[in-house]
Each structure stands twice: as structure tokens, then as C-alpha cells.
NUKOL-124311 format. One line per 3 residues: number of its first residue (from 1); their letters; for each residue z, y, x of N, C-alpha, C. Coordinates in nm, 3 decimals. Layout:
BEGIN
NUM = A = Z Y X Z Y X Z Y X ~ ...
This chain:
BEGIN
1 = XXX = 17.924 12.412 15.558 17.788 12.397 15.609 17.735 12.532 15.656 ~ 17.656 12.472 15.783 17.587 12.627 15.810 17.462 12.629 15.829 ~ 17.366 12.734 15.803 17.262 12.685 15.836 17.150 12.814 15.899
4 = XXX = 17.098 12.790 16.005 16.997 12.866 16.084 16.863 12.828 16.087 ~ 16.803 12.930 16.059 16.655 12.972 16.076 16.599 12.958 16.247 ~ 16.551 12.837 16.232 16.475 12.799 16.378 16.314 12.872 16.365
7 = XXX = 16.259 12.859 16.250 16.119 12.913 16.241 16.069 12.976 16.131 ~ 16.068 13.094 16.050 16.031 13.119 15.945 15.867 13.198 15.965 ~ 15.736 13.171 15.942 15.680 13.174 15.901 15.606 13.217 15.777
10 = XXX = 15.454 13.261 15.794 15.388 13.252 15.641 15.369 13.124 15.587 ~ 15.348 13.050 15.674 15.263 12.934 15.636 15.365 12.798 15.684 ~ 15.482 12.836 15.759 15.592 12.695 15.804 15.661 12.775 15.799
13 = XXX = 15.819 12.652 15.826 15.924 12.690 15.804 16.031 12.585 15.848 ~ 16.084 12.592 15.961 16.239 12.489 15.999 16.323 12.544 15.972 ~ 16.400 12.442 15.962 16.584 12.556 15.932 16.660 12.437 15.984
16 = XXX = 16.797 12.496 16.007 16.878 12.366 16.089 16.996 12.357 15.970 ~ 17.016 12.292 15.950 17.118 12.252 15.879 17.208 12.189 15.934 ~ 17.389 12.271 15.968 17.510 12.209 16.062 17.592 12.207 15.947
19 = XXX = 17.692 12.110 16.038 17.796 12.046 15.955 17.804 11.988 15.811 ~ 17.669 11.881 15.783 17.612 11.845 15.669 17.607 11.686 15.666 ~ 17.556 11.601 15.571 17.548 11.514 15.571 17.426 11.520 15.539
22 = XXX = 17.336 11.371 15.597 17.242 11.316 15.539 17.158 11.327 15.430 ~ 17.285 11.283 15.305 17.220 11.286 15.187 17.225 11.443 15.116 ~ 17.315 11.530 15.162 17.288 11.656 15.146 17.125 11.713 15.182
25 = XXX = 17.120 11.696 15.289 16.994 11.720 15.374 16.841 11.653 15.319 ~ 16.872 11.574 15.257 16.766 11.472 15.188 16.754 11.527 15.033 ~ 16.868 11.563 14.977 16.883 11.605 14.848 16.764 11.753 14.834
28 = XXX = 16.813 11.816 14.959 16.744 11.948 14.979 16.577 11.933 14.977 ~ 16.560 11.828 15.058 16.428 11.784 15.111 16.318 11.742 14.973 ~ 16.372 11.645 14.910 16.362 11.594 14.780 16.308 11.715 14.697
31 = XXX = 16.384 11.804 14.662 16.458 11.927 14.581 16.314 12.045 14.640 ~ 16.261 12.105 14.787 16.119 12.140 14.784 16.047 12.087 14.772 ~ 16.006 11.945 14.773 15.879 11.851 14.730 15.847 11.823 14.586
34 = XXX = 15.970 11.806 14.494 15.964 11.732 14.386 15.964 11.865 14.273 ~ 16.053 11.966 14.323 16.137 12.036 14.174 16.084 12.225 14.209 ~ 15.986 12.220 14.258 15.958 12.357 14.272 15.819 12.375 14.244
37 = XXX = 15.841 12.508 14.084 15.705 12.467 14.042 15.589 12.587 14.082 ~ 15.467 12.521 14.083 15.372 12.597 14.099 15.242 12.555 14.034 ~ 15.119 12.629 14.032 15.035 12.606 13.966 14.906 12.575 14.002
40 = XXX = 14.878 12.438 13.914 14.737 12.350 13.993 14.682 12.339 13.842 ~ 14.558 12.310 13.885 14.445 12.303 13.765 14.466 12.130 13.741 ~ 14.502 12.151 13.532 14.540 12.029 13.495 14.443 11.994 13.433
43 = XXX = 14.347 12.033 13.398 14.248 12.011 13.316 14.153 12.063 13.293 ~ 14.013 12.018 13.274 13.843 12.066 13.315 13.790 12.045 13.212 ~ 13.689 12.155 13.147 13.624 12.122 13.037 13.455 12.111 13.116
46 = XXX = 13.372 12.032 13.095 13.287 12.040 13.144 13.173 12.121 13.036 ~ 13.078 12.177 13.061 12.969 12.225 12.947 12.820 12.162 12.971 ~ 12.805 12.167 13.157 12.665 12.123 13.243 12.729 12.068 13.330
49 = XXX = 12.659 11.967 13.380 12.654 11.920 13.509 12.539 11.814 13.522 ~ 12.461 11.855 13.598 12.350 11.823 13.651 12.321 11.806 13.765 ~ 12.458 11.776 13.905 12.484 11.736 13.956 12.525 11.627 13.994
52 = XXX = 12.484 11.603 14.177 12.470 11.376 14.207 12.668 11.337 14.190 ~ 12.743 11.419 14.099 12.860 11.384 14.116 12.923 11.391 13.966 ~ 12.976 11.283 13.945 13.031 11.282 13.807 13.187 11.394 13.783
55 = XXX = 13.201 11.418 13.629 13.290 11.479 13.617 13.479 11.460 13.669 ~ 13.449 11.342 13.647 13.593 11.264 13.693 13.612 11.322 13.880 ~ 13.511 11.319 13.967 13.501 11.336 14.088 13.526 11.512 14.123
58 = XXX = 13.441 11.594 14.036 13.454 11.713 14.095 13.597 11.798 13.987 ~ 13.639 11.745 13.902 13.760 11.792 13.868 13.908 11.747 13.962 ~ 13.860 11.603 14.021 13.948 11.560 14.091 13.989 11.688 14.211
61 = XXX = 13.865 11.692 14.302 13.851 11.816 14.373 13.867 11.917 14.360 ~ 13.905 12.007 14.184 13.952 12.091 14.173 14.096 12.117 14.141 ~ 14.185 12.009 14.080 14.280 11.953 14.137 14.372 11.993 14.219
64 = XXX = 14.299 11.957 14.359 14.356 11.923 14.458 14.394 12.059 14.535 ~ 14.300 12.183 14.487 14.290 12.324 14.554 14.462 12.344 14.538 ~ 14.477 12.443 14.655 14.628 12.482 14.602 14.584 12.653 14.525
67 = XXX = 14.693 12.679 14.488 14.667 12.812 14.393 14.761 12.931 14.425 ~ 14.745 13.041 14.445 14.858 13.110 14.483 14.945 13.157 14.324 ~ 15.064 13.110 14.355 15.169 13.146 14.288 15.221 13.239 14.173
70 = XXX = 15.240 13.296 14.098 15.234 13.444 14.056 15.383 13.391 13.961 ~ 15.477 13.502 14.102 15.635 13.446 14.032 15.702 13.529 13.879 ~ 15.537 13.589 13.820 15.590 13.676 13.707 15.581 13.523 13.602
73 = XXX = 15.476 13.416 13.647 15.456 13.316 13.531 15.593 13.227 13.496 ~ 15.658 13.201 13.629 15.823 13.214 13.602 15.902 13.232 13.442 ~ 15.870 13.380 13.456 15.934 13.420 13.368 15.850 13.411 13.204
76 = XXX = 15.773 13.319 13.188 15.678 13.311 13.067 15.736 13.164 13.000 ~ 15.751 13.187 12.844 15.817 13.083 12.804 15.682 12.961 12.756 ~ 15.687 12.871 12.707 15.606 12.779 12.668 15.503 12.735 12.750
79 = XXX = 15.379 12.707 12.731 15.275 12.649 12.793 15.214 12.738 12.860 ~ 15.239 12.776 12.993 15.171 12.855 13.096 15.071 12.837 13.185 ~ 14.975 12.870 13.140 14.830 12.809 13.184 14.777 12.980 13.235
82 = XXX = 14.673 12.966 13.339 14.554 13.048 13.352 14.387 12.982 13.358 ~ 14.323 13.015 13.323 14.223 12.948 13.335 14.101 12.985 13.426 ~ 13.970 12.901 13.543 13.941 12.939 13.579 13.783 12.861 13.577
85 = XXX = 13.672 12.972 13.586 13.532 12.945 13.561 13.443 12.939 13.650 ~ 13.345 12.850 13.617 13.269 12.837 13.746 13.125 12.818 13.675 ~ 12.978 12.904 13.719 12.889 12.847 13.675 12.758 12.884 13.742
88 = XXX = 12.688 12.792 13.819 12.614 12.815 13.901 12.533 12.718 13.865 ~ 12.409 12.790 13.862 12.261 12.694 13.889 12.192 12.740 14.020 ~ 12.136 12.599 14.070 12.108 12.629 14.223 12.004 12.656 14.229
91 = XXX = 11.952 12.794 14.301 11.819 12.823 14.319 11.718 12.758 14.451 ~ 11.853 12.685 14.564 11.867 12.608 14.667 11.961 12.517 14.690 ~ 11.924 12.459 14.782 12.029 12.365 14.807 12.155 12.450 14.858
94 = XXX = 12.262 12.380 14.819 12.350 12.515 14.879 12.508 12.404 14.786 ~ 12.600 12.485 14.841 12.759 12.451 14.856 12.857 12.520 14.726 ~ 12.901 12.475 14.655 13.022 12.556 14.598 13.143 12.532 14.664
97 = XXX = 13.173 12.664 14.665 13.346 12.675 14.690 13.433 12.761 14.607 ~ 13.560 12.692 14.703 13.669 12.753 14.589 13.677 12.937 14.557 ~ 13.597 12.955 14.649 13.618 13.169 14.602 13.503 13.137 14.479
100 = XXX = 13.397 13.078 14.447 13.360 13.066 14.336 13.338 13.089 14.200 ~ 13.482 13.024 14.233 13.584 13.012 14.081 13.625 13.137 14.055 ~ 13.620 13.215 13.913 13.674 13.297 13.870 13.788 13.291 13.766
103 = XXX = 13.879 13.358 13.817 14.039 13.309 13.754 14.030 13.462 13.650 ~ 14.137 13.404 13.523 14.122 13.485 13.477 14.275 13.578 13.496 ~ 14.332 13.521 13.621 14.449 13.656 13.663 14.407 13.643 13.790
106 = XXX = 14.404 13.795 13.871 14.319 13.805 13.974 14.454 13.733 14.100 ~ 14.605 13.766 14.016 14.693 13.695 14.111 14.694 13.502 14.129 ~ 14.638 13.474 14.072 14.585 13.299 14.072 14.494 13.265 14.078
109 = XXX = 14.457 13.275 14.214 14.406 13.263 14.302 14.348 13.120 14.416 ~ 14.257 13.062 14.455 14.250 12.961 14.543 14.327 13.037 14.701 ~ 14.410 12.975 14.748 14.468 12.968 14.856 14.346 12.988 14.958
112 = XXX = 14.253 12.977 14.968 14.109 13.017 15.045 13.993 12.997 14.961 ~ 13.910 13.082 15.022 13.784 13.092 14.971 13.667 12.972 15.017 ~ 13.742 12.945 15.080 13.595 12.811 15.203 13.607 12.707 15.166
115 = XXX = 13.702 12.652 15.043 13.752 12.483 15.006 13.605 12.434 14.948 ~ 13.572 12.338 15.002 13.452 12.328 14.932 13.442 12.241 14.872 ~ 13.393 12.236 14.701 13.385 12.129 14.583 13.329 12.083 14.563
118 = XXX = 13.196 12.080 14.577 13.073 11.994 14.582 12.988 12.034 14.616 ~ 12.847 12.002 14.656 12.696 12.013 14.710 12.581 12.005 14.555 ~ 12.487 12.130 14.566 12.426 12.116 14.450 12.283 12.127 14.545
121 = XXX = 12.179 11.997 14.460 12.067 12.051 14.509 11.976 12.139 14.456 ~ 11.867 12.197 14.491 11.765 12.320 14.356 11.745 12.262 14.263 ~ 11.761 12.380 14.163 11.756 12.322 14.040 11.877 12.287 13.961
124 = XXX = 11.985 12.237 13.975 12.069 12.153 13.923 12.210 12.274 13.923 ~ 12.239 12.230 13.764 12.354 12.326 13.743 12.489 12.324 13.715 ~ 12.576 12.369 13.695 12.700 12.336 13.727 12.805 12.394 13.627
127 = XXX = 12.833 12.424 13.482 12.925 12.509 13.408 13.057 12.440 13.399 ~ 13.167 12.490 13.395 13.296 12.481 13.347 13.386 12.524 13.356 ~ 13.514 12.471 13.274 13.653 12.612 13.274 13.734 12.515 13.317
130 = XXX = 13.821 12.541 13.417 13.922 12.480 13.409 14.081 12.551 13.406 ~ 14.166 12.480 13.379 14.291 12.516 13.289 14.375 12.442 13.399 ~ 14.445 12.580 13.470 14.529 12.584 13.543 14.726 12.586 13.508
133 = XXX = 14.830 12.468 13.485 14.930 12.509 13.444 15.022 12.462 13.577 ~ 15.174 12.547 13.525 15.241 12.544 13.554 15.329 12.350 13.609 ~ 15.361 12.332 13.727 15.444 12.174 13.727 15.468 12.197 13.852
136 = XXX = 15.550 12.052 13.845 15.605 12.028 13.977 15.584 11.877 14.073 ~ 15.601 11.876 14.175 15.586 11.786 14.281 15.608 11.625 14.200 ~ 15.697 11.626 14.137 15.748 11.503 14.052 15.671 11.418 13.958
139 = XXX = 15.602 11.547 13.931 15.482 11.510 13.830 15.355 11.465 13.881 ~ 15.357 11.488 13.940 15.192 11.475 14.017 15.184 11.567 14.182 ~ 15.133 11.516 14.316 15.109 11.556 14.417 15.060 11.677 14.386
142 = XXX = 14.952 11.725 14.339 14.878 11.818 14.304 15.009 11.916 14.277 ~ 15.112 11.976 14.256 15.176 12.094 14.219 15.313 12.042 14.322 ~ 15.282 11.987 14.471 15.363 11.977 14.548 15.343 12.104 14.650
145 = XXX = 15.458 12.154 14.678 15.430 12.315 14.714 15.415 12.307 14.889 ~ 15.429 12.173 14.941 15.416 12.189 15.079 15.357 12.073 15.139 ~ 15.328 12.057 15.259 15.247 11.931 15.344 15.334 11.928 15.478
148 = XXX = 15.368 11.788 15.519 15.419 11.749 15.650 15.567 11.754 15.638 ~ 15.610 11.757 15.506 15.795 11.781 15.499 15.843 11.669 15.565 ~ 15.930 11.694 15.630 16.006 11.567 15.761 16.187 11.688 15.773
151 = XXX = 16.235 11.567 15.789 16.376 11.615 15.843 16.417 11.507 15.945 ~ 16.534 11.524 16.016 16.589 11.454 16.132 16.673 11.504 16.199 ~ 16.776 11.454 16.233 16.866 11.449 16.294 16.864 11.473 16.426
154 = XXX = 16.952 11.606 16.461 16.903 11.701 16.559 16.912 11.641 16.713 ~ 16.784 11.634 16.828 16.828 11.528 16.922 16.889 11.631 17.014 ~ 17.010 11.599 17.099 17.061 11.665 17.216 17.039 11.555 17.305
157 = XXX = 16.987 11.657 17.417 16.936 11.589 17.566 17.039 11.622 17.672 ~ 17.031 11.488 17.721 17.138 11.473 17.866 17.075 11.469 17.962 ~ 17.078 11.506 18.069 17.013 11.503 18.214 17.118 11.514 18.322
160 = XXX = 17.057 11.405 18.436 17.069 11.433 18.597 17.051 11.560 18.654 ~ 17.080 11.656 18.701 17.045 11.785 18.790 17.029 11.724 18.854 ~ 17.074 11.641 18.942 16.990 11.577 19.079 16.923 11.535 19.086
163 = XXX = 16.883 11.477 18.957 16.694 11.427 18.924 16.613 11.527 18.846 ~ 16.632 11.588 18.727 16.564 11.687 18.680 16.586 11.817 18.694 ~ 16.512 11.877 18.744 16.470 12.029 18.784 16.448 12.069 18.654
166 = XXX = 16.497 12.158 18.539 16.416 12.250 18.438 16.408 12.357 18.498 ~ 16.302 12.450 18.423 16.281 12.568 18.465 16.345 12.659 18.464 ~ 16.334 12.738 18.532 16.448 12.879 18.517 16.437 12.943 18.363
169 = XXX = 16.548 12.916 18.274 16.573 12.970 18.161 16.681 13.027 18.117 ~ 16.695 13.148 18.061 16.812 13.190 18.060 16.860 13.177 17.896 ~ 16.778 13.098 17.855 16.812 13.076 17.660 16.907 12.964 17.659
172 = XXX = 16.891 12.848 17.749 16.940 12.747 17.736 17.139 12.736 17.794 ~ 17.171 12.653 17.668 17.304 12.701 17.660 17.371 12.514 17.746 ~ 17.431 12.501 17.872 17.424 12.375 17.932 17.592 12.346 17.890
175 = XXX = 17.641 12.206 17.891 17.746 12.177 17.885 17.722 12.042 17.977 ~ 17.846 12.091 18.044 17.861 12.015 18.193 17.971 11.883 18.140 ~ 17.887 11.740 18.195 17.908 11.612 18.166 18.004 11.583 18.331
178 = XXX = 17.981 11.444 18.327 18.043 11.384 18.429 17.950 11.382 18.512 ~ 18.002 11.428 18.671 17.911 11.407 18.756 17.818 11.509 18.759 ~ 17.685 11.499 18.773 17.597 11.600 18.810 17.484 11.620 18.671
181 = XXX = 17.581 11.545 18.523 17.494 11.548 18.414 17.523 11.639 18.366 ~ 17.423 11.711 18.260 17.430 11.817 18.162 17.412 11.819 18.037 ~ 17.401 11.813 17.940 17.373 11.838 17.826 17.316 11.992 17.784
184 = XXX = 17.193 11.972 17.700 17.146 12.053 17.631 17.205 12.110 17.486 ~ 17.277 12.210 17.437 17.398 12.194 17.360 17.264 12.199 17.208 ~ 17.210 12.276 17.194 17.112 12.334 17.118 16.978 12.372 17.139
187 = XXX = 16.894 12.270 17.158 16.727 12.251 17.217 16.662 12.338 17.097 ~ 16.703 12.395 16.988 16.618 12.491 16.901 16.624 12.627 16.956 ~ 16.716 12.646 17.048 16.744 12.781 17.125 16.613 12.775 17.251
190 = XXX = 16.609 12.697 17.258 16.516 12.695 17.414 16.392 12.559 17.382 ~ 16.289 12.580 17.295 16.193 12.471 17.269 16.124 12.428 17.432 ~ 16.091 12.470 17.493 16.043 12.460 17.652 16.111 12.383 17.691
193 = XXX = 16.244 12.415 17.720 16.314 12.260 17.807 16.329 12.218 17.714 ~ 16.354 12.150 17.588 16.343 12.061 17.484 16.233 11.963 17.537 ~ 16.099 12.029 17.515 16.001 11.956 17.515 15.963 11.920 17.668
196 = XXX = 16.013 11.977 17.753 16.014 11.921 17.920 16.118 11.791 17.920 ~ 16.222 11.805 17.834 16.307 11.694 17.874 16.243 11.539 17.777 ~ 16.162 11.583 17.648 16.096 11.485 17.604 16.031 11.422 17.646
199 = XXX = 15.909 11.472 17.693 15.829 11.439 17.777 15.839 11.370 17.864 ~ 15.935 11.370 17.949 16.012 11.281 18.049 16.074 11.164 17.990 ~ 16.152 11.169 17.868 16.210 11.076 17.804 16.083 10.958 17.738
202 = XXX = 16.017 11.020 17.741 15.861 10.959 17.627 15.806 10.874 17.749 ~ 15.809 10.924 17.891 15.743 10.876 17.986 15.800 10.750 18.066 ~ 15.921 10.758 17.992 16.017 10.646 18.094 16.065 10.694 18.224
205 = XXX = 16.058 10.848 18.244 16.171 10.876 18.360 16.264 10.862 18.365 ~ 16.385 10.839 18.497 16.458 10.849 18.505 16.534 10.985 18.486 ~ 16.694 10.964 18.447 16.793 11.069 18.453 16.760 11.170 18.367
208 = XXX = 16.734 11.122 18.245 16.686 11.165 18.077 16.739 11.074 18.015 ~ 16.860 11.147 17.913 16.862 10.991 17.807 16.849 11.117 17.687 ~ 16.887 11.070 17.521 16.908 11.129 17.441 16.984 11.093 17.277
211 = XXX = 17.098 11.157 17.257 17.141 11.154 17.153 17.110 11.202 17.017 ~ 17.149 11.124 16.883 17.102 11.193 16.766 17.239 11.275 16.688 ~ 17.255 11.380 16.679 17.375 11.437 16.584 17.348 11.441 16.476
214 = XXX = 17.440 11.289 16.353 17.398 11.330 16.241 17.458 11.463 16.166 ~ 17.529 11.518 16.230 17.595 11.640 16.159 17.465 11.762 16.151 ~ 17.406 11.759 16.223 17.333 11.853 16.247 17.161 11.823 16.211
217 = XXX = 17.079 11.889 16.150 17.012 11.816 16.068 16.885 11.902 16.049 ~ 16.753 11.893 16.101 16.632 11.969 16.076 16.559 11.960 16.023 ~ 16.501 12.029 15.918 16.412 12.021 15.783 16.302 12.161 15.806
220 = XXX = 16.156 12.081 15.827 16.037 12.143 15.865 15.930 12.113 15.725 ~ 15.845 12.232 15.740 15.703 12.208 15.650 15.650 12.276 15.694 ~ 15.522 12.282 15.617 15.430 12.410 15.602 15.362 12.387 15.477
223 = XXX = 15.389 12.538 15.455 15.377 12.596 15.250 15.172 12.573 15.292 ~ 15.155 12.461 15.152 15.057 12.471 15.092 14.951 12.595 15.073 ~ 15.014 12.744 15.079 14.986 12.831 15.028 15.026 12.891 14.920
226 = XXX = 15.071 12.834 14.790 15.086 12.853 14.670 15.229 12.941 14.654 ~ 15.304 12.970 14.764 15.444 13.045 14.765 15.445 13.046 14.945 ~ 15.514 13.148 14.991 15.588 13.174 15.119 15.672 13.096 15.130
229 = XXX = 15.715 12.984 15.241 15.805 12.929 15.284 15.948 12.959 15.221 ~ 16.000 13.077 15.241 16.129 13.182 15.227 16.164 13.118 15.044 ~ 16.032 13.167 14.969 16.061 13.154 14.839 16.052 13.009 14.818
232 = XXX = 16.008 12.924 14.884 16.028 12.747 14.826 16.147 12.733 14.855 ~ 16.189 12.745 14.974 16.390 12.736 14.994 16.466 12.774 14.927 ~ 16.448 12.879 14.874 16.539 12.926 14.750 16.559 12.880 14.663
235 = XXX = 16.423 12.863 14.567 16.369 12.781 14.469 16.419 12.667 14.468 ~ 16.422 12.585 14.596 16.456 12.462 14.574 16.601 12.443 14.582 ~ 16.695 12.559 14.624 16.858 12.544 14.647 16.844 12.548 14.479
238 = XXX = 16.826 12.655 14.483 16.822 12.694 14.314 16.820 12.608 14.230 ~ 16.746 12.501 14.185 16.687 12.378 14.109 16.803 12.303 14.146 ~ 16.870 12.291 14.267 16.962 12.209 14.280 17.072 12.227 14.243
241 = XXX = 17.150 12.371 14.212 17.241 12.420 14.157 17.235 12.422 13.986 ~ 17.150 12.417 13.960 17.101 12.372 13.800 17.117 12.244 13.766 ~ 17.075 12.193 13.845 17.080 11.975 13.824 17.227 11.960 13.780
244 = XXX = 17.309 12.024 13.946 17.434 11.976 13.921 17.529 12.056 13.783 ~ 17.510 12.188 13.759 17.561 12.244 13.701 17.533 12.202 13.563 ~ 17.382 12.167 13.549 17.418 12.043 13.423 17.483 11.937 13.426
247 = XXX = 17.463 11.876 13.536 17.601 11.718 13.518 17.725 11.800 13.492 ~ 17.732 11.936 13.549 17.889 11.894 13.515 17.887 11.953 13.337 ~ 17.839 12.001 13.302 17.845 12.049 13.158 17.880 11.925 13.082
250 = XXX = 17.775 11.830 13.091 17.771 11.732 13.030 17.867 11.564 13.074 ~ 17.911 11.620 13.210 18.072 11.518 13.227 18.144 11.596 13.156 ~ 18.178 11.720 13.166 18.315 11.747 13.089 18.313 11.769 12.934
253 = XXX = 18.210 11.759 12.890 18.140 11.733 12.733 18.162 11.616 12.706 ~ 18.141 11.508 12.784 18.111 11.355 12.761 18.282 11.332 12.788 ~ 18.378 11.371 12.874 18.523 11.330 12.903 18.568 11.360 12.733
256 = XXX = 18.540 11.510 12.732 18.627 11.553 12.591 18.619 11.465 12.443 ~ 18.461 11.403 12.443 18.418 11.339 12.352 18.525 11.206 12.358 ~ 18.562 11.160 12.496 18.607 11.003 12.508 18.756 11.018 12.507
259 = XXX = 18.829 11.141 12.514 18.931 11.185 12.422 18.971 11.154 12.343 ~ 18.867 11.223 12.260 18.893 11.245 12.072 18.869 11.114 12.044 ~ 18.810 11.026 12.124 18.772 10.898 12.031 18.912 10.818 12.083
């Protein structure tokens, strides 16, 4: 298997994955959504609220914030929590948001300052802590480290030269068909005629068709915030080399046992 970096990013991230299968590619996919952990607020103590919104509602919303990461908590054994405070009485009508909140590690953090948690009107006040831990995607959406994860099977485009004109590009790598057709060998090299030859295909032109290579295989997101793209890929090969490396501990534990018996 090989695999290339089509887009690395702060905030996204494609990679191509060749000479792979499916369920490899899905395993991977699975493996950043489900098994890579990070840290969301699990639990709210309330003290005040004197606000038009019950507790169940604005903990939900705190929840949902993503949190930036801090890969020293990694390395912390047992119940890894930070906790974070909020306490405002409104002298006006006016907005809380997530910069608000005061964490008690300055590295765990709300992913932005502008998320906004609820509306308080004058007068009406607002105390509580909430208790930020460590999980993963599996457990609950809330400690899923990315949004929009999709993979697919890489499309190569065929075309007429005597019907389609692309633009003058010198990225695009052509392999000459029968007749006056071409093939696009690798549309991640050249996104422009990619998306010129879609477009056409989407429209019902002629002298555009298109193939799917399952060998070849593209896996896109964009990081939540809570980790850099770079470090969820790892993370998540990682988690996957652990899974298996326990099955095998425990097949060749479980063979030896059916041995002796």
C-alpha cells in the first residue's frame, strides 16, 4: 500500500490511499471517528441558574463545544478530567460564549471564543463547573475528533479531444485511449480539469464518461479543532495497530490453551 497526501491542512485533510482494499480504507476511516481520544465536557454541576433555559439544555450546549487537545493528558493514568467555570450575572441583556468559560489548564481550551451557549436577560444569573474528560468517538459524538469524514473510490475521467477542450495544464498526466480518447491518470494532481471534466459529466455532456478505481481510495475531513489533522492520522493508524496486536496476543494465547487441553 501506498499512500499520498492530496491536502494537509490545519483544519482538513485528504490522503489517497493506493493499492488497498475497501475494508482496509474503511477500517482506517472507522479508526479516526470512533478510536481517537480527545476531550469534551462530560459533566455540569449547576450552583444558579436563573435563566429562560433549563439545565439539561445549556449543558447539552456545553457538550457539544470542541476543546483543544493537550497531548501531555495522553500520558496521565486514571480519570483525566480538567474542569471549566462559568459565572455571570447579567447586568444586560447580553450573550455567553464559549471564551467565557474558564478552564483550569490554559491548554484546554474552547476551539473558539464566539460559540455561543445561551442568552441571559438583566438580572438573571448563571454559575457552574463543568468537568471536562478524556473519550472517544465510540462513546458518544461529542469526543468525535472530526466533521464531514467521507471516503471513495478514486474517479478517473475519460474524454473525447475532439469534443472536450481542457485548459492548458501542464500538471495533468494524460494516457492515450482508442481513438481520439484520453484518460485522466490522477485528477488529485490537477483538481481544475478534474472538476471541468465533472461538471460536464454532472451536466449530461457529451464525450465525458467516468470510472471508479477500487484500488485506489480517498479519505477526507476536517479536524473539529481539538487536534491537527496530521496528529488524528497517526493516532488513528496507531489505535489500529493496538486492536490487532491484541488479537493476535490473545489468538496465540487462546491456540496454546486449546493445545494443552
Amino acid at each position: 500500500m501506498r499512500v499520498k497526501v492530496v491536502e494537509m491542512r490545519e483544519d482538513r485533510a485528504t490522503i489517497l490511499l493506493e493499492d488497498t482494499t475497501p475494508a482496509l480504507a474503511n477500517a482506517l476511516r472507522r479508526s479516526i471517528m470512533s478510536e481517537v481520544p480527545v476531550m469534551a465536557v462530560d459533566e455540569v454541576i449547576f450552583f444558579i441558574n436563573t435563566t429562560d433555559f433549563i439545565d439539561e439544555y445549556i449543558a447539552h450546549r456545553l457538550a457539544m463545544i470542541p476543546l483543544r487537545t493537550d497531548p501531555r493528558l495522553y500520558k496521565m493514568s486514571g480519570d483525566v478530567f480538567v474542569t471549566l467555570k462559568l459565572d455571570k450575572t447579567a447586568e444586560e441583556d447580553m450573550t455567553v460564549y464559549s471564551g467565557d468559560l474558564e478552564s483550569s489548564d490554559p491548554l484546554v481550551i474552547p476551539v473558539s471564543s464566539k460559540i455561543p451557549i445561551v442568552t441571559m436577560r438583566k438580572g438573571q444569573k448563571l454559575k457552574l463547573e463543568a468537568i471536562a474528560r478524556l473519550g472517544r468517538g465510540r462513546q458518544h459524538a461529542k469526543w468525535q475528533p472530526v466533521s464531514g469524514l467521507r471516503y471513495q473510490y478514486l474517479p478517473v475521467y475519460e474524454f473525447d479531444s475532439s469534443i472536450v477542450k481542457l485548459s492548458d495544464c501542464e500538471k495533468c498526466e494524460l494516457e492515450k485511449l482508442e481513438g481520439s480518447w484520453y484518460r485522466l491518470k490522477d485528477p488529485t494532481k490537477c483538481p481544475v480539469c478534474a472538476s471541468q471534466l465533472e461538471k460536464m459529466l454532472n451536466r449530461g455532456e457529451p464525450g465525458v464518461r467516468v470510472k471508479w478505481d477500487d484500488k485506489r481510495i480517498l479519505i477526507g475531513f476536517e479536524s473539529n479543532g481539538q487536534l491537527p489533522p496530521f496528529r488524528i492520522i497517526t493516532m488513528a493508524a496507531e489505535e489500529l495497530v493496538k486492536k490487532f496486536e491484541e488479537f493476535e496476543s490473545k489468538f496465540v494465547s487462546a491456540v496454546g490453551r486449546s493445545k494443552e487441553s
